[in-house]
C-alpha positions as a Markdown table, in Angstrom:
| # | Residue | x | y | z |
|---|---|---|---|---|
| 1 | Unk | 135.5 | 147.7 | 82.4 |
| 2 | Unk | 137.3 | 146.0 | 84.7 |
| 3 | Unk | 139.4 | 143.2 | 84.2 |
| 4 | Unk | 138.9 | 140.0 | 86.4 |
| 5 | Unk | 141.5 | 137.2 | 86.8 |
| 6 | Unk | 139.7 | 134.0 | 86.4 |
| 7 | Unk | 142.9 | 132.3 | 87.4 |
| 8 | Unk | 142.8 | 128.7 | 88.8 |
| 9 | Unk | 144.8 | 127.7 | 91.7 |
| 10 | Unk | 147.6 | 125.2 | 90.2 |
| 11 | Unk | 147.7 | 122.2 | 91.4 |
| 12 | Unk | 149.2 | 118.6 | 91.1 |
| 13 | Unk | 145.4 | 117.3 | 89.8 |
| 14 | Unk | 144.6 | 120.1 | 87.9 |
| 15 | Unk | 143.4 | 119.2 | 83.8 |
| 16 | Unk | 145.5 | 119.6 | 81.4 |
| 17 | Unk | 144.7 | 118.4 | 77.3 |
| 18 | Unk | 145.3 | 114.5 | 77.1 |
| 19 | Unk | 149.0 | 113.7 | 76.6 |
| 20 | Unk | 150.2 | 117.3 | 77.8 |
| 21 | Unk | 152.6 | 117.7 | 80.4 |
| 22 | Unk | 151.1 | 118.1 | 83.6 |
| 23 | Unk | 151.9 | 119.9 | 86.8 |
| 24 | Unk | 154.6 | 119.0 | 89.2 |
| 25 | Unk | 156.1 | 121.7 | 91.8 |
| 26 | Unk | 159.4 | 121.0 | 92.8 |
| 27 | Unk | 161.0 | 122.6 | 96.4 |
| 28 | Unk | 164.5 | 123.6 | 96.4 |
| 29 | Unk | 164.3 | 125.4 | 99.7 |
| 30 | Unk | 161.6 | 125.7 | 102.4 |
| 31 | Unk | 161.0 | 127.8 | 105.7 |
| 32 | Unk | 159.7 | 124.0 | 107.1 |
| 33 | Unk | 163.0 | 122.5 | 106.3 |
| 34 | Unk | 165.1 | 125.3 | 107.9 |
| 35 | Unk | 166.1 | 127.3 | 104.8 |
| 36 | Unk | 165.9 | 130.9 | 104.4 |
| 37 | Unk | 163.1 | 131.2 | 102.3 |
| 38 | Unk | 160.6 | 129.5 | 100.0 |
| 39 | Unk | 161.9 | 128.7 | 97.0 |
| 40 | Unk | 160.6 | 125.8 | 94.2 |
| 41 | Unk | 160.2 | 125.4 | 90.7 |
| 42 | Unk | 156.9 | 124.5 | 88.3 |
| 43 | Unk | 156.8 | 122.4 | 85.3 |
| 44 | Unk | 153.7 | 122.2 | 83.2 |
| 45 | Unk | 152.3 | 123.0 | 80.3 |
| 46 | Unk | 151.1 | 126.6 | 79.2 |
| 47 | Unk | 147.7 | 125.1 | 78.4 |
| 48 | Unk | 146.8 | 124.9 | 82.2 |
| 49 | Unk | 144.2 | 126.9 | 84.1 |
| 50 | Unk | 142.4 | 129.6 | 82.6 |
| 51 | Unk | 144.0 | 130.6 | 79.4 |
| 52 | Unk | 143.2 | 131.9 | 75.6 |
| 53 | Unk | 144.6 | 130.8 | 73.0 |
| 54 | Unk | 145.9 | 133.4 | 70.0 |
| 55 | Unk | 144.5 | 132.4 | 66.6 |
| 56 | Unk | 148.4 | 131.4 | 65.5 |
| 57 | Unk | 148.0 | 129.0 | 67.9 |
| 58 | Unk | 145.2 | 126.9 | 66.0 |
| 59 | Unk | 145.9 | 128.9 | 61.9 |
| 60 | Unk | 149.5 | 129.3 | 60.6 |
| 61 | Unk | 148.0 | 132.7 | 59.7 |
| 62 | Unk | 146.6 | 134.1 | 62.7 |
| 63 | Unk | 147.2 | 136.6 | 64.6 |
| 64 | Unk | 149.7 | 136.1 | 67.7 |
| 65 | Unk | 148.4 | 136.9 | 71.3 |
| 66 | Unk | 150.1 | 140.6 | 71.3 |
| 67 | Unk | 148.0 | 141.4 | 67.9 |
| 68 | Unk | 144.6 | 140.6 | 69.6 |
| 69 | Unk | 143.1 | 143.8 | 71.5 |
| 70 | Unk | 142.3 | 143.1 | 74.7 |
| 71 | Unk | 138.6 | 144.3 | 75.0 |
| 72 | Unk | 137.5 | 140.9 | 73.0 |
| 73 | Unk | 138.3 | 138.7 | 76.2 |
């Protein structure tokens, strides 16, 4: 089977949990501003978008992300 990237577009309004840290994008360097590429910076949390979380995230004995075989997402 295929896989199929279900990945959200980041944004500044995209949802994140209640209290999280949200997204921001900041631009150290920009074609529009005359530099020599693009270049910025993110800062969010990793709960954003389309994600799964590995049972150790939610049971101090489950199974981190790398232990999970793929085919069950």
């Amino acid at each position: 089977m295929p896989l199929v990237d279900i990945s959200p577009v980041l944004h500044p309004g995209i949802g994140v949990w209640p209290g999280d840290v949200p997204f921001s994008r900041s631009i150290t360097c920009a074609f529009d501003q005359g530099a020599n590429l693009d270049l910025s910076s993110i800062t969010t949390t990793v709960h954003v978008g389309a994600h799964t979380d590995a049972p150790s995230h939610y049971h101090p004995d489950g199974a981190s992300i790398e232990q999970r075989d793929l085919e069950r997402y």
